[in-house]
N, CA, C and O of each residue as an XYZ file, in Angstrom:
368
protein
N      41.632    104.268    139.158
C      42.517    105.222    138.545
C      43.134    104.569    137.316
O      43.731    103.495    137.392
N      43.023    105.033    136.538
C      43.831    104.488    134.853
C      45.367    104.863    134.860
O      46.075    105.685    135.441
N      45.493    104.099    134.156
C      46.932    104.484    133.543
C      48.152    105.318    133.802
O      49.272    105.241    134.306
N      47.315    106.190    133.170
C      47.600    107.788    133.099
C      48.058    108.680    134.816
O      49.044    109.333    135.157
N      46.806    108.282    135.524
C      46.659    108.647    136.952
C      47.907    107.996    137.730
O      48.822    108.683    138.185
N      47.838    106.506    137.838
C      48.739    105.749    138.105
C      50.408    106.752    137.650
O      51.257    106.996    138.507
N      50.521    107.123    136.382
C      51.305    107.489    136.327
C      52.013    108.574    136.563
O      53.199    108.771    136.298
N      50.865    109.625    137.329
C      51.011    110.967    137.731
C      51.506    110.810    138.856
O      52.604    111.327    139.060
N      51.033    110.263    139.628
C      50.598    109.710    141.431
C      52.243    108.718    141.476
O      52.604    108.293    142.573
N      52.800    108.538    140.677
C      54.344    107.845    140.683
C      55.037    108.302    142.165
O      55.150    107.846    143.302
N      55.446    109.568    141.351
C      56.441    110.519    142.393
C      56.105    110.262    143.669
O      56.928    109.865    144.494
N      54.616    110.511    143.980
C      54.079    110.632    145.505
C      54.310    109.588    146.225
O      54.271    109.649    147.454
N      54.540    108.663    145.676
C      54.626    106.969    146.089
C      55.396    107.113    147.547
O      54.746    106.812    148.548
N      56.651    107.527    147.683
C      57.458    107.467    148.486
C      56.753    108.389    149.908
O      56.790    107.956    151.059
N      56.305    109.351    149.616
C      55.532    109.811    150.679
C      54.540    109.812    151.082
O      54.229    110.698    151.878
N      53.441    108.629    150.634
C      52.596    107.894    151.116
C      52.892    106.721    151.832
O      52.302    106.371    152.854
N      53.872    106.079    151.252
C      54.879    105.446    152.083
C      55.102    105.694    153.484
O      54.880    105.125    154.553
N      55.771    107.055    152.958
C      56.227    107.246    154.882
C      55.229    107.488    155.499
O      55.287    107.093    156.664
N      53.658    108.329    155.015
C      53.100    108.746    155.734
C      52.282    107.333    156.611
O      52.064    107.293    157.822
N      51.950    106.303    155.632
C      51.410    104.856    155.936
C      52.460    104.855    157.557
O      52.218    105.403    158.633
N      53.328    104.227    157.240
C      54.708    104.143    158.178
C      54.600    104.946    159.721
O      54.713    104.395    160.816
N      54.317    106.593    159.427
C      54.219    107.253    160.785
C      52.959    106.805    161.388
O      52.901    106.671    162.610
N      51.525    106.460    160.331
C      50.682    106.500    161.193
C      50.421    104.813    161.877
O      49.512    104.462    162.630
N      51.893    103.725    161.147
C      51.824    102.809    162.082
C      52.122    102.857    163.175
O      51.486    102.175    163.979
N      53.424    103.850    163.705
C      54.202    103.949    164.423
C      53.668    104.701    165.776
O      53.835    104.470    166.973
N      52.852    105.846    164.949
C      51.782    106.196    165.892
C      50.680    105.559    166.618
O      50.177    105.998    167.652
N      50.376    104.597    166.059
C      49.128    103.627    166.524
C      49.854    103.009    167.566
O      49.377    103.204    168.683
N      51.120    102.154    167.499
C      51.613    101.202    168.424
C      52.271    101.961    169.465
O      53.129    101.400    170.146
N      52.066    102.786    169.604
C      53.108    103.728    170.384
C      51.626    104.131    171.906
O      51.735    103.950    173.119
N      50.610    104.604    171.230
C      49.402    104.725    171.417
C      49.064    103.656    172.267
O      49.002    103.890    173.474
N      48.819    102.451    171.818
C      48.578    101.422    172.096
C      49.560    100.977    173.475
O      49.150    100.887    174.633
N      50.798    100.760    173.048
C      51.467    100.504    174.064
C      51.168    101.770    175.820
O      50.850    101.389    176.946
N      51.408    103.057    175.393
C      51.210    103.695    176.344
C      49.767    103.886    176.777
O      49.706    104.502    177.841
N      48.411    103.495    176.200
C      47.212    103.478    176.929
C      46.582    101.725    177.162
O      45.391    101.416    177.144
N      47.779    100.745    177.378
C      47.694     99.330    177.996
C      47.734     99.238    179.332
O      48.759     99.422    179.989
N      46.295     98.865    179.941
C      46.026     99.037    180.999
C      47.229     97.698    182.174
O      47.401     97.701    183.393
N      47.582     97.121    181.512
C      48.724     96.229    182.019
C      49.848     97.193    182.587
O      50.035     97.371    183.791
N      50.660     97.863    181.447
C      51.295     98.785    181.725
C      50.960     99.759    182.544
O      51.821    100.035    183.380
N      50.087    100.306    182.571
C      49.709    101.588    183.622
C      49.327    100.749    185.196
O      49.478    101.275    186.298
N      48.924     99.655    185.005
C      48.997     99.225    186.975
C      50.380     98.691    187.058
O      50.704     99.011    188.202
N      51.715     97.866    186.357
C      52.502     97.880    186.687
C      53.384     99.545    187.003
O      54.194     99.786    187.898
N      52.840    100.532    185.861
C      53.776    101.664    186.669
C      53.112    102.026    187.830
O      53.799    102.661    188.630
N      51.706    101.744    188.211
C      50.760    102.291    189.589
C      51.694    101.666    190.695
O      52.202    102.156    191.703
N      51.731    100.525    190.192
C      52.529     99.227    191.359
C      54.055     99.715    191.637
O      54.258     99.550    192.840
N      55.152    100.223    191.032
C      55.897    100.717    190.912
C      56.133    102.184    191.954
O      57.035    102.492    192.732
N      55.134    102.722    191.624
C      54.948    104.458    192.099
C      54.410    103.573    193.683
O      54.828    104.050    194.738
N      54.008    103.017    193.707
C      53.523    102.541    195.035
C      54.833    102.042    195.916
O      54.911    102.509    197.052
N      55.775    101.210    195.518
C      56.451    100.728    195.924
C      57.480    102.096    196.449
O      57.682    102.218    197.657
N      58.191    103.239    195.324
C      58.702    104.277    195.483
C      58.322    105.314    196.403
O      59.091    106.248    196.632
N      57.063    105.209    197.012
C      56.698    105.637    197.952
C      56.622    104.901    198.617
O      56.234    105.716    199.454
N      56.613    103.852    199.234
C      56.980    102.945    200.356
C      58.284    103.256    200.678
O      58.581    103.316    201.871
N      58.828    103.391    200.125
C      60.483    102.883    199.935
C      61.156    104.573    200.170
O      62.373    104.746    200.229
N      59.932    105.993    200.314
C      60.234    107.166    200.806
C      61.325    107.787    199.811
O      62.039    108.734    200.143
N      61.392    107.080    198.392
C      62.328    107.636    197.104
C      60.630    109.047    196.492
O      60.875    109.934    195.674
N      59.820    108.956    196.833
C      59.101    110.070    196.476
C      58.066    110.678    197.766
O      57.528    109.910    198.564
N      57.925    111.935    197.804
C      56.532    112.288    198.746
C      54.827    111.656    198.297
O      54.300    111.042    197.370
N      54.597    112.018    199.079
C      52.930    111.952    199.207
C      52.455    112.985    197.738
O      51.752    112.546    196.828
N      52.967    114.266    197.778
C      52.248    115.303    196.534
C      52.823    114.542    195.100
O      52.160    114.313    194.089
N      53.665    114.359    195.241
C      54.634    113.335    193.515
C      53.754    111.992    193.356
O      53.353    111.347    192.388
N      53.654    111.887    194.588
C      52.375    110.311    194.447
C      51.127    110.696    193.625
O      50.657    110.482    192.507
N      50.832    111.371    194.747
C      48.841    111.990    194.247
C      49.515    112.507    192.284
O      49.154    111.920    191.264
N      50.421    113.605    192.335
C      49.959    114.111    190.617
C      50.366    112.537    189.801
O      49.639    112.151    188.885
N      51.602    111.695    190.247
C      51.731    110.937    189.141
C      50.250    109.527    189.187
O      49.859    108.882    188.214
N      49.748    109.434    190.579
C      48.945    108.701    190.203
C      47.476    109.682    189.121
O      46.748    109.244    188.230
N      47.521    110.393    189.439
C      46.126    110.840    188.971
C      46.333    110.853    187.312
O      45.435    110.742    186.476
N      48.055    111.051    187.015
C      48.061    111.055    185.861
C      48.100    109.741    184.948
O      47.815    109.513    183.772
N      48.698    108.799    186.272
C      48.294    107.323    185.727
C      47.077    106.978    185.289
O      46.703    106.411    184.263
N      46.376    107.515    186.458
C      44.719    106.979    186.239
C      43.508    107.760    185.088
O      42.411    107.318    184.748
N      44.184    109.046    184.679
C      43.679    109.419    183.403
C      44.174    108.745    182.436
O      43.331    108.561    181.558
N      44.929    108.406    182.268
C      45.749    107.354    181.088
C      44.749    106.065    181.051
O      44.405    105.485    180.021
N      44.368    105.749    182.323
C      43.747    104.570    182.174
C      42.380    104.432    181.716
O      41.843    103.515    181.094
N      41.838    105.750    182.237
C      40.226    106.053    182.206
C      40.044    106.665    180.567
O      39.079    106.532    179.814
N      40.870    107.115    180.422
C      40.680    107.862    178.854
C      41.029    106.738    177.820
O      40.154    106.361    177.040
N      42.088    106.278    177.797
C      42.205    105.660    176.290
C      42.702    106.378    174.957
O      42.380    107.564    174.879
N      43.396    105.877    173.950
C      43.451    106.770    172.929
C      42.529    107.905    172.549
O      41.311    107.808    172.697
N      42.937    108.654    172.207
C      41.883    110.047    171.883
C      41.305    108.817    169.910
O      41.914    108.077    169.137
N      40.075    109.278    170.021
C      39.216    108.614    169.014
C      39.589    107.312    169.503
O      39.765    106.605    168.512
N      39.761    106.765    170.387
C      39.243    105.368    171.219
C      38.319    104.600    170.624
O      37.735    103.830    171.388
N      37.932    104.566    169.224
C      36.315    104.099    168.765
C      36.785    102.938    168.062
O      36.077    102.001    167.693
N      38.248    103.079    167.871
C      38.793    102.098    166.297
C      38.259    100.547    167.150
O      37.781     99.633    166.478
N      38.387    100.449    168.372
C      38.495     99.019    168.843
C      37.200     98.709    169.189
O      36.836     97.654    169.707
N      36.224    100.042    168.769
C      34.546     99.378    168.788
C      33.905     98.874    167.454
O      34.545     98.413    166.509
N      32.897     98.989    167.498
C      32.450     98.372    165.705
C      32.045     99.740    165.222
O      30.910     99.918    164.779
N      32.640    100.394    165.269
C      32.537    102.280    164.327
C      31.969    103.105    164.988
O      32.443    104.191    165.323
N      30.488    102.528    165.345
C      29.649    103.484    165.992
C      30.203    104.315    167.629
O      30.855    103.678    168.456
N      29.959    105.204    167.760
C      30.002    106.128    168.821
C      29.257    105.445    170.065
O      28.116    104.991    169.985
N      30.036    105.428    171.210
C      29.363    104.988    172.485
C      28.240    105.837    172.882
O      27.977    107.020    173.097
N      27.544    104.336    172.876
C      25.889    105.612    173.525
C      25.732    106.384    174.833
O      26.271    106.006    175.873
N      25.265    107.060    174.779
C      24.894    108.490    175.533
C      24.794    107.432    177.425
O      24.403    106.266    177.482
N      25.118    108.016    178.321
C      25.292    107.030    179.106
C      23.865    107.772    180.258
O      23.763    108.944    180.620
N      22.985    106.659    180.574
C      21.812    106.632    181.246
C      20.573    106.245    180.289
O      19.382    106.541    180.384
N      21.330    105.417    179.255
C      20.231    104.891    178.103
C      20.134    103.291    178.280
O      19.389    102.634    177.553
């Protein structure tokens, strides 16, 4: 971009800025809540709370199942932490 461009594109500066900014904030946020560390300490947790008869059997089953999609899924576009390409077709 020349000069000129540079000098159009000024103004926008600040809201490329922020937008850079949200989509860090979004990544680590991401990251933190699909860390499979984190999701067996809350499994371990929900386990204990039902030992301990602070939840039923049905609060168990939905929050584990929802643990364990958290774990099995991964960020939605999950690909950034492969080398680009798309996971191959599975029975290949």
């Amino acid at each position: 971009m020349g000069l000129i461009g540079e000098l159009l594109a000024l103004p926008l500066a600040p809201a490329r800025g922020t937008l850079w900014v949200l989509r860090q904030v979004v990544s680590e946020a991401e990251r933190q809540y699909y860390d499979p560390s984190a999701i067996t300490q809350e499994l371990a947790l929900l386990t204990e709370r039902l030992d301990a008869g602070e939840i039923d059997e049905d609060e168990f089953d939905r929050r584990e199942d929802e643990l364990l999609a958290r774990l099995g899924h991964g960020p939605v576009g999950g690909v950034a932490e492969t080398d680009g390409r798309p996971p191959a077709p599975s029975g290949q």
